[in-house]
C-alpha positions in Angstrom: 0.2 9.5 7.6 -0.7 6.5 9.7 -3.8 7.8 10.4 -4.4 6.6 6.2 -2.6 3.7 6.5 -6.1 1.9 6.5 -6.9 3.3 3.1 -3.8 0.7 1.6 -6.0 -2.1 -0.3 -2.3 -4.3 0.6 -1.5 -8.0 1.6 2.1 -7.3 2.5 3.3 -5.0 5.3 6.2 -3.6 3.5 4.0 -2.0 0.6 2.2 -0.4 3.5 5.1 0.8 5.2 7.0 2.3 1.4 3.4 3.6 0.6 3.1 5.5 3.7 6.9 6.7 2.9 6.4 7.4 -0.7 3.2 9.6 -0.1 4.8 11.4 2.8 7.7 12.5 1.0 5.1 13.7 -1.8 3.3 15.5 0.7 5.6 17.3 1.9 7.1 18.5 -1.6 3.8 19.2 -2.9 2.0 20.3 -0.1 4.6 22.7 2.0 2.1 24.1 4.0 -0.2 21.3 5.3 -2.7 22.9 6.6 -3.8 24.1 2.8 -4.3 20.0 1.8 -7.7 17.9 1.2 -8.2 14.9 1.8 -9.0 14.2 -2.0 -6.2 16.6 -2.8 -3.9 14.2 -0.7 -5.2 10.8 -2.4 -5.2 12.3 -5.7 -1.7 13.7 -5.8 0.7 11.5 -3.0 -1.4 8.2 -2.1 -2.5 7.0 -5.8 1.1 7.9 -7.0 2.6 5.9 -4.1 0.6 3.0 -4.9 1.4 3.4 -8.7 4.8 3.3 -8.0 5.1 0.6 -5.7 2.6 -1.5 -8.0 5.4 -1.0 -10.8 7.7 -2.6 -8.4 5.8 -5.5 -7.6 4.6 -6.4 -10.6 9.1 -6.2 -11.8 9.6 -8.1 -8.5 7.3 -10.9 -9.8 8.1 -10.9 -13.4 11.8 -11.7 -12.3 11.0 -14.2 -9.9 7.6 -16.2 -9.4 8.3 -16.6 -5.9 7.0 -12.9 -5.2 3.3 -13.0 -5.5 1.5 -11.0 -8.1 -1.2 -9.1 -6.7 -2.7 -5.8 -7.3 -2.6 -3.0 -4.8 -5.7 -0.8 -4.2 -6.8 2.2 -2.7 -9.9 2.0 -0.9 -11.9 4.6 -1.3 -14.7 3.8 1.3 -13.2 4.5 4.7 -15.6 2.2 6.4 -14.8 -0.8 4.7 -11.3 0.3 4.3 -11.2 -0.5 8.7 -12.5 -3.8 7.9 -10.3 -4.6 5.5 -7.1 -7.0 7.1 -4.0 -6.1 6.2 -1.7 -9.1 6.4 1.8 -9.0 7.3 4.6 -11.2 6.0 4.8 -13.0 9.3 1.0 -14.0 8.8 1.9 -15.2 5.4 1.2 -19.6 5.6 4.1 -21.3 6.1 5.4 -23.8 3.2 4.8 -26.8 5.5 1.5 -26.2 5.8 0.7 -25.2 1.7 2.6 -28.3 1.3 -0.3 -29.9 3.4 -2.8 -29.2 1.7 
């Protein structure tokens, strides 16, 4: 599972970290033997319903509160822009001094 964890189109660490948890849990109940599973098998059936999920939390998280950014979370399909994309942590997140700065 971290091997994908590139394939996360995700600003925030934690959506990461409960993707790679989500779709693990589905592989392993879907996929008993994993030897058996594709690669398009896997993103088909445990990553894209991970992301769904935690997309449907996300998108609650900021409805109830504006302070949690809205933002959509991807799946990137191309592996070798998927390594160049950053994936940004909450501690790189700008502090409110400096948005307050600006």
């Amino acid at each position: 599972m971290e091997q994908r964890q590139h394939l996360i189109g995700s600003r925030d660490f934690r959506d990461v970290r409960a993707i790679l948890r989500l779709s693990s849990g589905l592989l392993k109940l879907l996929f008993p033997d994993l030897t058996t599973v594709t690669e398009q098998e896997f993103a088909d059936y445990c990553l894209k319903p991970a992301i769904a999920l935690r997309q449907a939390l996300r998108d609650q998280l900021h409805y109830l509160d504006p302070e949690f950014p809205g933002y959509e979370i991807t799946l990137l399909e191309n592996s070798g822009a998927a390594m160049e994309h950053p994936v940004v942590s909450v501690e790189d997140a700008p502090s409110e001094e400096a948005q307050e700065n600006q």
